[in-house]
N, C-alpha and C positions, 0 to 999 in steps of 0.2 A: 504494500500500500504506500502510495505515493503522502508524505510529510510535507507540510508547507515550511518555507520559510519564517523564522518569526521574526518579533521586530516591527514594531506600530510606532514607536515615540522617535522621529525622523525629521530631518530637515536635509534638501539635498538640492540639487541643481539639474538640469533637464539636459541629457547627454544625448537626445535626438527623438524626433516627435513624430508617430505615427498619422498614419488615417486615421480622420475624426476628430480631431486635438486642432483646430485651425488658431485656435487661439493662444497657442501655448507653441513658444519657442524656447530654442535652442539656449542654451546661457542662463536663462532665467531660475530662479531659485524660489523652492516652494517646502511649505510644512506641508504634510499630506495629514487630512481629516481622514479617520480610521473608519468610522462607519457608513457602510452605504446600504439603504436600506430600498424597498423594491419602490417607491416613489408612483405609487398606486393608490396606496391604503389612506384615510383620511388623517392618520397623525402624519406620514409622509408628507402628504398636503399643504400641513404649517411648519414642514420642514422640521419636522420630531424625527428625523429618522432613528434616532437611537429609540425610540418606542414603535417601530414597526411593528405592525400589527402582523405581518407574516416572517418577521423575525430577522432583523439586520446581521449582513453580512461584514466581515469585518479584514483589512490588510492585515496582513501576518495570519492569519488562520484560512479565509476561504482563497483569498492568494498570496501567494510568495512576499513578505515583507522585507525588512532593511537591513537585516543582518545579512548582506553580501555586497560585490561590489556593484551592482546596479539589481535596479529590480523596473519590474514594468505597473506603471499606471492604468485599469482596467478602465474601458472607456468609459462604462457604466460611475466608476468614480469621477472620471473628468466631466462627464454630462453633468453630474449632481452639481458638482463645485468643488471637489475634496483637495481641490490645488490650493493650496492658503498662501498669496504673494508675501515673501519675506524680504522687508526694507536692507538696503545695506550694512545698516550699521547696526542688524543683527545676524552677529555671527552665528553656522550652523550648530557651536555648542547649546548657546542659549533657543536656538531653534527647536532643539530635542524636547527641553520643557514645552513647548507648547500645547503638545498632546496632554500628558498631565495633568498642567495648568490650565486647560479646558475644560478635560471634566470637574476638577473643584469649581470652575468657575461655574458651570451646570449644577451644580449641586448646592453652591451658595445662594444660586439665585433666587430660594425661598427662603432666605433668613435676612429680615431688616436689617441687615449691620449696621448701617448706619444708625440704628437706634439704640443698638447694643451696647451696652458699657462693658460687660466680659462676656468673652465667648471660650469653650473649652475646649480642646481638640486630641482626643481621644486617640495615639497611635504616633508616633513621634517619626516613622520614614517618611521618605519623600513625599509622599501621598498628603500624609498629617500635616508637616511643614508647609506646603504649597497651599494648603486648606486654610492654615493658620495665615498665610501670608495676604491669600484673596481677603479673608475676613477684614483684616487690619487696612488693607487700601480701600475697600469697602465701606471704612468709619467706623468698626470697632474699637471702642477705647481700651480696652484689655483682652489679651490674649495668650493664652496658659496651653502648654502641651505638657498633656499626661502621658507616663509610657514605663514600662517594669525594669527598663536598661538604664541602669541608673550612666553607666558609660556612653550609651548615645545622646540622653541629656547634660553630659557635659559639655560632648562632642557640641553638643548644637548651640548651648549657651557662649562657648567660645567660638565663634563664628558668627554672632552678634549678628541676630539675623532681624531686629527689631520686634522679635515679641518679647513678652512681658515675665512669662513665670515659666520654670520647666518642674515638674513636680513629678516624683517618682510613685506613682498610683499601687506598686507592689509595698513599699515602705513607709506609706503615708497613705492615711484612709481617704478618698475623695471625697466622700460625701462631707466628711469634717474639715478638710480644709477648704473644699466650698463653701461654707458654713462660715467660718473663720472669714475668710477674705470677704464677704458681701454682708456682713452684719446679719446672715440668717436668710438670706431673702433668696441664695441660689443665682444661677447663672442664668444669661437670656440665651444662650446657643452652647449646642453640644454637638459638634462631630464627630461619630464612631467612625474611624480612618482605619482601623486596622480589622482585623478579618476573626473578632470573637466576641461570638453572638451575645453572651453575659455582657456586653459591656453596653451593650441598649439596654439593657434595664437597668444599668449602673447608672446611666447616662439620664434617663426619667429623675433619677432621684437629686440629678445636680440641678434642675431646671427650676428656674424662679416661676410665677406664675407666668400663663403668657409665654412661656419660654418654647424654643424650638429645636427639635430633635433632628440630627440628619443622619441615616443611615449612608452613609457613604460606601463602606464595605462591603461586597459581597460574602457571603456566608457561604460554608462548605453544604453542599446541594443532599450529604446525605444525612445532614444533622442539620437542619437551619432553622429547627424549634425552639424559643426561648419565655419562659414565663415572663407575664409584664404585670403590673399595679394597673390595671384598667381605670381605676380610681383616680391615678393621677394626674391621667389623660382629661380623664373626666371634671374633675370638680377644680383642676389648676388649670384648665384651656389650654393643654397642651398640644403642639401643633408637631405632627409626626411627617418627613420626611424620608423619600428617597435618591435615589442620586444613581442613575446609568449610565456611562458614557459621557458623549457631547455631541453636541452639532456645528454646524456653520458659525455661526452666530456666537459660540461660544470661543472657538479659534481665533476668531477675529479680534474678541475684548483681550483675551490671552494674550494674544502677541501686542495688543497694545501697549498691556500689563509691562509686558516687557520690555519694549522699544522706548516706554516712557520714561520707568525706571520704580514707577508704582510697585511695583516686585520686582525685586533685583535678584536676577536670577546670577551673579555672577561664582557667589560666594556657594553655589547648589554642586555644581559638577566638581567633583572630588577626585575623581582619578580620568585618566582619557588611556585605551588601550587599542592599539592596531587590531585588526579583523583578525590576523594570523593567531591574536593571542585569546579568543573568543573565551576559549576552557576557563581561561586565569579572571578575565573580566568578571563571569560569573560567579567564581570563587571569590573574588573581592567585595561584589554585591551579599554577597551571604554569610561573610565571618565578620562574628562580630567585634572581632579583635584588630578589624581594619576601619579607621575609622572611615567610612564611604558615605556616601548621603545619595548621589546620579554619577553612575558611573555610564562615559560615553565611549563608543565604540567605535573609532574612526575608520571606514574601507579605506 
């Protein structure tokens, strides 16, 4: 059985342009949008494609993605729009966050930040951080990353990334030091960024009234049951989100994020490693005795 290529979070340059592509030259430099969905269905319609109703297709899985030296743009993504123009003066390191930082940007866009005085962000990798960082350009005035490593929140407090608190949730109860920091009243936003499913219902219990939950995470598909206080939802107007993917629309804010400097993505990419060394790049991403945060992987 034939294996795709993997490899979605990408910035690259266009090394020659088929039929169909009239618009897309040679030279030109693009983040590619990962989801393409069948552009039929009525969320397609408003341009939801990451909620396709018959089930979005995705680069790096349904075709060959970026992990090699070139890969091909399926027309079906250039018809959508999945070409995202990338300004000069950003380089394709800071291009790779785009993807990323698209889906938080999707996923924040139901939580008022700008009303927010603390928001919590559940999960301290890449994912977390870029969560925490949307939030904070968004008008959050405090921003706290929980996470059980007590070594990657050092890692990340040195690295002076403009959030506010790093607090080790395995050595320090959350719900108390939520408590503590807000005079009792609980946080206005809680991001579950990392992938265990206890931590939404940990995550109900930091929320002030009015407050807003975002499942960020996907859950493992053969466990992804968790008890929740319905109660809390109930009588504190608790507002429960989810978070898929991204679209158009969200690439675009992304790379503004970035081209602006609203998110500075500079101080993210921790290690850069040639293609040849693909084995080593993965092993960097997954010990945790390296301190990594985006590891980039240059053909």
């Amino acid at each position: 059985m034939d294996v795709a290529i993997v490899g979605h979070e990408l910035s690259g340059t266009v090394a020659s342009v088929g039929d169909g592509a009239a618009d897309v030259k040679e030279g030109e430099r693009y983040a590619v949008q990962t989801v393409i969905g069948c552009n039929d269905c009525p969320m397609c319609a408003k341009e939801r494609q990451n909620l396709c109703e018959k089930g979005f297709k995705a680069i790096g899985y349904a075709w060959d993605g970026a992990f090699a030296e070139y890969m091909i743009m399926p027309k079906v993504g250039v018809d959508q729009g999945c070409l995202i123009p990338m300004p000069d003066d950003l380089g394709d390191d800071l291009g790779t966050l785009v993807e990323p930082l698209s889906c938080c940007v999707n996923g924040m866009r139901y939580l008022p930040c700008e009303e927010m005085e603390h928001v919590v962000i559940l999960g301290a990798g890449i994912i977390g951080v870029l969560n925490g960082l949307v939030a904070k350009a968004r008008g959050a005035k405090c921003v706290t990353l929980m996470d059980p490593m007590q070594k990657r929140l050092n890692m990340l407090e040195r690295m002076d990334l403009g959030l506010d608190h790093y607090v080790n949730n395995r050595d320090m109860d959350p719900v108390a030091w939520v408590r503590n920091h807000t005079g009792g009243r609980g946080v206005d936003g809680v991001v579950v960024a990392a992938s265990v499913k206890a931590l939404a219902s940990q995550g109900l219990r930091l929320l002030a009234r009015g407050g807003h939950l975002s499942v960020f995470a996907g859950m493992s598909k053969q466990d992804p049951i968790e008890p929740m206080d319905l109660n809390l939802i109930h009588y504190l107007e608790l507002n429960v989100h989810g978070a898929n993917s991204s679209v158009r629309r969200d690439y675009f804010e992304a790379r503004d994020l970035l081209e602006s400097g609203k998110v500075d993505g500079r101080k993210l990419v921790t290690h850069t490693f040639p293609l040849a060394d693909f084995n080593a790049a993965f092993a960097a991403q997954a010990d945790p005795d390296v301190d990594s945060l985006k590891v980039l992987i240059q053909p």
